[in-house]
Every structure is written in structure tokens, then in C-alpha cells.
C-alpha positions in Angstrom: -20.7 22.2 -9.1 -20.2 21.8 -5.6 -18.6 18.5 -6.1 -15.6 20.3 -8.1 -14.5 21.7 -4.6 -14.0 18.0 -2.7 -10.4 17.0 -2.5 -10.2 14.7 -0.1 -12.7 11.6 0.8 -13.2 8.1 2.2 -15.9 6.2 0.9 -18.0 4.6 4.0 -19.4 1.8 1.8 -18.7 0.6 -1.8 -22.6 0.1 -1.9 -24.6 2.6 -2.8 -27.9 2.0 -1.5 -28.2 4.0 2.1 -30.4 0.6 3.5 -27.8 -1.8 2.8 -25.1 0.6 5.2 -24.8 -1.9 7.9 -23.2 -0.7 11.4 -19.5 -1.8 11.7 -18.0 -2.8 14.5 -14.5 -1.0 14.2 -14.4 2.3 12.3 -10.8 2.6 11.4 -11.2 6.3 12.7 -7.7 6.6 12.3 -6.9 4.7 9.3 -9.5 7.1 7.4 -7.9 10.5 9.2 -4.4 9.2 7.9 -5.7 8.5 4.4 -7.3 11.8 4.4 -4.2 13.5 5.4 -2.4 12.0 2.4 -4.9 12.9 0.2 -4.3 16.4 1.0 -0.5 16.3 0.0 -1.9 16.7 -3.5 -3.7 20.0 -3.1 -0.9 21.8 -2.9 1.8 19.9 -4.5 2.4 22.7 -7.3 2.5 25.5 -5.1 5.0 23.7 -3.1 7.0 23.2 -6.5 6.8 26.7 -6.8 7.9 27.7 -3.3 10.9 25.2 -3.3 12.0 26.3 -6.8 11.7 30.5 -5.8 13.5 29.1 -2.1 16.3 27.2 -3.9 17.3 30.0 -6.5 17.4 32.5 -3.6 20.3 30.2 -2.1 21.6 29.5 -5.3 21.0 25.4 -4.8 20.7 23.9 -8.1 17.0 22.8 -9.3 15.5 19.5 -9.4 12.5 20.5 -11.8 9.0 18.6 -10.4 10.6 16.5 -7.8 7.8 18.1 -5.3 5.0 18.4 -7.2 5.4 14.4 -8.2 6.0 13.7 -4.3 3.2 15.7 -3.3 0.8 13.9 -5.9 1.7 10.7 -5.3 1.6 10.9 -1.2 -1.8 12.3 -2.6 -2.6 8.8 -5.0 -1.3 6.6 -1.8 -4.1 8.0 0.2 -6.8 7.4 -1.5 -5.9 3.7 -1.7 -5.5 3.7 1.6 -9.0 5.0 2.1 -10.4 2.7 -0.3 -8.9 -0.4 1.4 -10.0 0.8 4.5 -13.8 1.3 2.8 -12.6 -2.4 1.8 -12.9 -3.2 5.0 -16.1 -1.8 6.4 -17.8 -3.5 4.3 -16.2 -6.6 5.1 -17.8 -6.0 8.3 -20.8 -5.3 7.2 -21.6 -8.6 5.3 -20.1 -10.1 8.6 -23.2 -8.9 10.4 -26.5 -11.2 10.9 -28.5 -8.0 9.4 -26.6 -8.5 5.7 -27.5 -11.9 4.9 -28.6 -15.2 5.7 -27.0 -16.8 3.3 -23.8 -18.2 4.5 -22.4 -18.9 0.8 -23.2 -15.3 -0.1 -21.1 -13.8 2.8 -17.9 -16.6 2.4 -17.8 -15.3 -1.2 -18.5 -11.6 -0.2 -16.2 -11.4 2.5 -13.0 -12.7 0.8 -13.7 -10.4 -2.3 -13.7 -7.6 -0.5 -11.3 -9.0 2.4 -8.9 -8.8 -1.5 -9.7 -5.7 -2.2 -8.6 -4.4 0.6 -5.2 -6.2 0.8 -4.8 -4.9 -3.0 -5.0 -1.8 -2.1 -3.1 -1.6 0.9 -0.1 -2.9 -1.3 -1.1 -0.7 -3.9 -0.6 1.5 -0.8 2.3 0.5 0.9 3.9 0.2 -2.8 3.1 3.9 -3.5 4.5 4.9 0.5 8.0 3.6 -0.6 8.3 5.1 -4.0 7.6 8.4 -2.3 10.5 7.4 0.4 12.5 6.8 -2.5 11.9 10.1 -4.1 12.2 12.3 -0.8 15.3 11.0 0.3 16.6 11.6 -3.7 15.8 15.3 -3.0 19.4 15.3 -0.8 22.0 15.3 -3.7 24.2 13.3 -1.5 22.5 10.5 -1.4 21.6 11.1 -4.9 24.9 10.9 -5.6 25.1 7.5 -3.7 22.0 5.8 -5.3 23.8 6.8 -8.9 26.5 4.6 -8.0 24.3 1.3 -6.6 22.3 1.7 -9.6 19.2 3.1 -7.8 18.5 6.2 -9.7 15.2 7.1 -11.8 13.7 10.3 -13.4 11.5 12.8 -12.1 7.7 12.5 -13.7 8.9 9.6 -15.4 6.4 6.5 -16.3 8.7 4.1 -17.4 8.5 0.9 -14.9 12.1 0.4 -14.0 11.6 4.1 -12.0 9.1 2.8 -10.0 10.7 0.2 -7.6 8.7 -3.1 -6.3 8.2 -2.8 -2.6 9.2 -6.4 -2.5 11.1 -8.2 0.2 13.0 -9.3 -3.0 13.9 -6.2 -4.2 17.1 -4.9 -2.5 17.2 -0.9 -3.9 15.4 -0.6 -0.3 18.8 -1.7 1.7 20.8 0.3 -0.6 18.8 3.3 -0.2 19.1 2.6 3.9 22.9 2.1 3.3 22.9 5.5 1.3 21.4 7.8 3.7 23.2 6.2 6.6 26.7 7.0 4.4 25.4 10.7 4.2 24.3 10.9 7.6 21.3 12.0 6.9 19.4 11.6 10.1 15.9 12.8 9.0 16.4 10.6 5.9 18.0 7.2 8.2 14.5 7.3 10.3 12.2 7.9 7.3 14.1 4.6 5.7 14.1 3.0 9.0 10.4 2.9 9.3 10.0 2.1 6.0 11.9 -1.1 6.3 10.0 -1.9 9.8 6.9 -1.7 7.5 8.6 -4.6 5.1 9.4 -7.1 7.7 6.4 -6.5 9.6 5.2 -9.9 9.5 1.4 -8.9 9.2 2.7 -7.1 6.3 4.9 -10.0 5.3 2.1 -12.7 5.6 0.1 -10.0 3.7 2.2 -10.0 0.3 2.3 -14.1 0.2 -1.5 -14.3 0.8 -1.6 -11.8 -1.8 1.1 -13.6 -4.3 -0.7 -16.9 -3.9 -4.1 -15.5 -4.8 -3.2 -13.5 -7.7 0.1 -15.2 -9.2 -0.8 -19.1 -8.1 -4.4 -21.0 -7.5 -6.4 -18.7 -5.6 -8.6 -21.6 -3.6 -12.2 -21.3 -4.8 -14.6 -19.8 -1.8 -17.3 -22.6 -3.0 -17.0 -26.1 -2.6 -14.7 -28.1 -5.0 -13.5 -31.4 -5.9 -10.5 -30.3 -7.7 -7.9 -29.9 -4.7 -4.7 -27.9 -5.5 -2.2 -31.2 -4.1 -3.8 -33.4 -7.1 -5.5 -35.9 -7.6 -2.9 -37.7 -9.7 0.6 -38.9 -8.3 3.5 -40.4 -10.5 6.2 -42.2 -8.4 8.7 -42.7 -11.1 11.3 -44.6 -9.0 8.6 -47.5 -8.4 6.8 -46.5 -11.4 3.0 -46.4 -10.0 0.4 -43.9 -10.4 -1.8 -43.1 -8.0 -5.6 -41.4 -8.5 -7.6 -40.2 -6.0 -11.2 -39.5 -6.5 -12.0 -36.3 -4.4 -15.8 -35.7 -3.0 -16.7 -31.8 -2.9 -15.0 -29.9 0.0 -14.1 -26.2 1.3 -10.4 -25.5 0.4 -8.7 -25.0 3.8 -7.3 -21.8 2.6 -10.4 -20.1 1.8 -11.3 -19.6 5.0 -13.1 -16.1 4.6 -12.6 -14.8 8.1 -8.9 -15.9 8.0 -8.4 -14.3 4.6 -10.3 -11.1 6.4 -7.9 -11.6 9.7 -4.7 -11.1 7.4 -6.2 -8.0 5.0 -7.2 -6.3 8.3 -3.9 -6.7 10.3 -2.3 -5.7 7.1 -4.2 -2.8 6.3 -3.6 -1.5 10.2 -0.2 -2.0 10.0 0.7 0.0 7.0 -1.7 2.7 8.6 0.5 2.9 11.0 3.5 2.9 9.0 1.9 5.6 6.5 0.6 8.0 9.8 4.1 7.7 11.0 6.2 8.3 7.4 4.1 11.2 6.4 6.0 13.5 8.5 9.4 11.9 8.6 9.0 12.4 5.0 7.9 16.0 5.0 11.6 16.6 7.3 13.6 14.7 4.6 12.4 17.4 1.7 13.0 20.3 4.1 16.2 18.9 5.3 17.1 19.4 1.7 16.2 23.1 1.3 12.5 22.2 0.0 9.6 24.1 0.6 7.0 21.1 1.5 4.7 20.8 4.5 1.5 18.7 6.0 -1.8 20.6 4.1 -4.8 19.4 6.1 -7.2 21.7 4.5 -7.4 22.7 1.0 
């Protein structure tokens, strides 16, 4: 029964076993404390709704029925990914160490698992961060208003995809909601969007989403050897019209480099930290800025 009553947690291992809880090097202290904090948004995300409607009739603003309770649970959902690719992590340390295994194959394999669990969901993360951006700068009508017009709008509690914007570099509803809060004047929302968009071009966050696009959209390299290399080992030159075949002995892929794949999860993963410990108030000002009853809950 007593479990009913947690609301917030970081895993410290995704193995459940107390003897295989290897000592880490780095503790992400304040990656877990951030996540944490996140979490918490959720706990009171209706009462909040309830406060911010009661506040808003009393100054006879019009309503925005469960803008805060969704921005309160999903500032809750984006912590807990953040604390499970930081638990990602630790244990990425953890086969790292000489007291996991002796098996070098074991820990390559292991190690770039998790090292992908971790980048997946720190985008899963980062992803979540700028939807709630979106949605707390929406809060001001004004730039409501704006996004209408650039074709950046979306429903409340809605689950249909196209509300729910890519955090892409390739997905531009993140200039136009800059542009939009800049053209209202917004200043609590121009430095939440600000550091939002310092998170994007980040390039440990940039080198981030292409590790991650090649692994799960093209040929993620095998962490074993192989003698099927990704460049071919059959080229056509149709101009001189000759073939060439190349017989390929068993190797390791370049690009599975397990601590390199680690090295680019981990500076990732920090980096949004950063951006998330950072946005969680600047988004917290935005809501309020716009008559809404919303603030940090660190304790349930």
C-alpha cells in the first residue's frame, strides 16, 4: 500500500539484483534532482487547473479548459524520461567497470544498448520539454493569436499527432513560435523560447539526434564483428561499365565504437539536463505571466 503514496522516483539501476549494483563513477546528482523536480509538476497539475480557472473567472479572463493540468502532466511524463535516461546511464557505467564483466564482447554490446537507451529517452525528453514550451507560451492569447495565423496551433488534451510538434532541427513551428512571442513582447515567453532553441543547436544535442537517426532510421553498425560493411561490397561504374566485388574478412564497424556511442548519449543527456533544470521555471513565469495559477511542487 505504501507504494500508492510514491510520486516521484529515479531508478539507480535497471537491474534488479542488489549484487550486480556496481559503484559509478559520476552520479548525475543533478540530472536525477532535475528529473525529480519535473516529476512533481504532475502532482498537482489538477489543482493547479482548478486555481487558474477559479483565478481567471475572478478577473473575468476567458478560460482555456485543461491547458494546466495537460502542462503540468506532461512536465510530469518528461521527467521521468529524464530519470530513466539518466538510470540509462549509470548503468552504462557500471558494465564499464572491471567488477561487471570480463568479457569484453559482453560489455561492447551492453554498453551501446544502454548508451541507446539513454539517448532515446533524452529525446523522448527533450521532445516532451518543447511540446510543453509550446503549450505554455499558448497560454498568452496573444501569441495564440499569432501561432493561428503561421499555422501553429493544436488542441488542448488532444492525441492526434499533428498537435504534438517534432523537436526536429527540421521542423520550423519552433522559429515561428520564437518570432510570435518576440511580436507580443512577451519577455518571460522570448527567454523560455530562447533557451529552448539553444537546446536545438547545442551541437551535443545536435550530434545526439543524427547518432540517433542513423541507428534507428538507417544501418545501425552491428556491435559484433561483421563482414557485411555498410559501403558495399559491390560497385557498378556504369560510365566504364565494370563491377567491382570485394570480399570483406570479419571486422568491428568503426561506428560502433561503444564508448564513443556512450561519449555522445552522455554529453547529450547533460546537456538537455541543463536545458530542462533551466526551462522548468522560465516555463512556470510564462503561465503566470498569463494570469495562471501554476508553480514549482517539490513535495507532494
Amino acid at each position: 500500500m505504501a507504494d500508492q503514496h510514491i510520486r516521484a522516483m529515479v531508478l539507480q539501476t535497471f537491474t534488479p539484483r542488489r549484487s550486480a549494483q556496481v559503484r559509478t563513477q559520476a552520479a548525475r546528482i543533478n540530472i536525477q534532482k532535475t528529473a525529480i523536480s519535473w516529476q512533481f509538476m504532475a502532482v498537482y497539475g489538477s489543482s493547479m487547473e482548478i486555481a487558474s480557472t477559479v483565478h481567471r473567472r475572478s478577473l473575468g479572463l476567458p478560460l482555456y479548459p485543461n491547458a494546466i493540468n495537460e502542462l503540468c502532466g506532461l512536465m510530469g511524463s518528461v521527467g521521468e524520461q529524464l530519470g530513466l535516461a539518466r538510470t540509462a546511464e549509470q548503468d552504462v557505467q557500471r558494465w564499464q567497470n572491471k567488477e561487471s564483466t570480463n568479457n569484453e564482447l559482453q560489455r561492447r554490446m551492453a554498453v551501446r544498448a544502454l548508451s541507446e537507451v539513454c539517448m532515446l529517452f533524452t529525446l523522448g525528453a527533450a521532445h516532451g520539454c518543447a511540446n510543453a514550451v509550446l503549450r505554455a507560451a499558448y497560454l498568452d492569447e496573444g501569441i495564440r493569436s499569432l501561432l493561428k495565423l503561421a499555422k501553429g496551433a493544436y488542441s488542448p488534451a488532444s492525441t492526434k499527432q499533428e498537435d504534438w510538434k517534432s523537436f526536429s532541427p527540421r521542423v520550423n513551428i519552433w522559429d515561428r513560435l520564437r518570432d510570435a512571442a518576440e511580436a507580443r513582447n512577451s519577455q518571460p515567453a522570448i527567454r523560455m523560447v530562447k533557451r529552448l532553441l539553444r537546446l536545438r543547436s547545442d551541437s551535443r544535442f545536435t550530434e545526439l539526434d543524427q547518432r540517433r537517426s542513423m541507428d534507428f532510421h538507417r544501418h545501425r553498425p552491428p556491435s559484433l564483428l561483421t563482414a557485411s560493411p555498410r559501403k558495399g561490397a559491390s560497385e557498378f561504374d556504369p560510365e566504364k561499365n565494370i563491377t567491382t566485388l570485394t570480399a570483406y574478412t570479419s571486422h568491428f564497424d568503426e561506428d560502433s565504437d561503444a564508448r564513443a556511442v556512450h561519449r555522445i548519449g552522455r554529453n547529450g543527456l547533460i546537456t538537455t539536463a541543463s536545458a530542462l533544470r533551466e526551462l522548468q521555471p522560465l516555463i512556470i513565469a510564462t503561465a503566470r505571466a498569463a494570469n495562471y495559477r501554476i508553480r514549482t511542487a517539490s513535495r507532494p
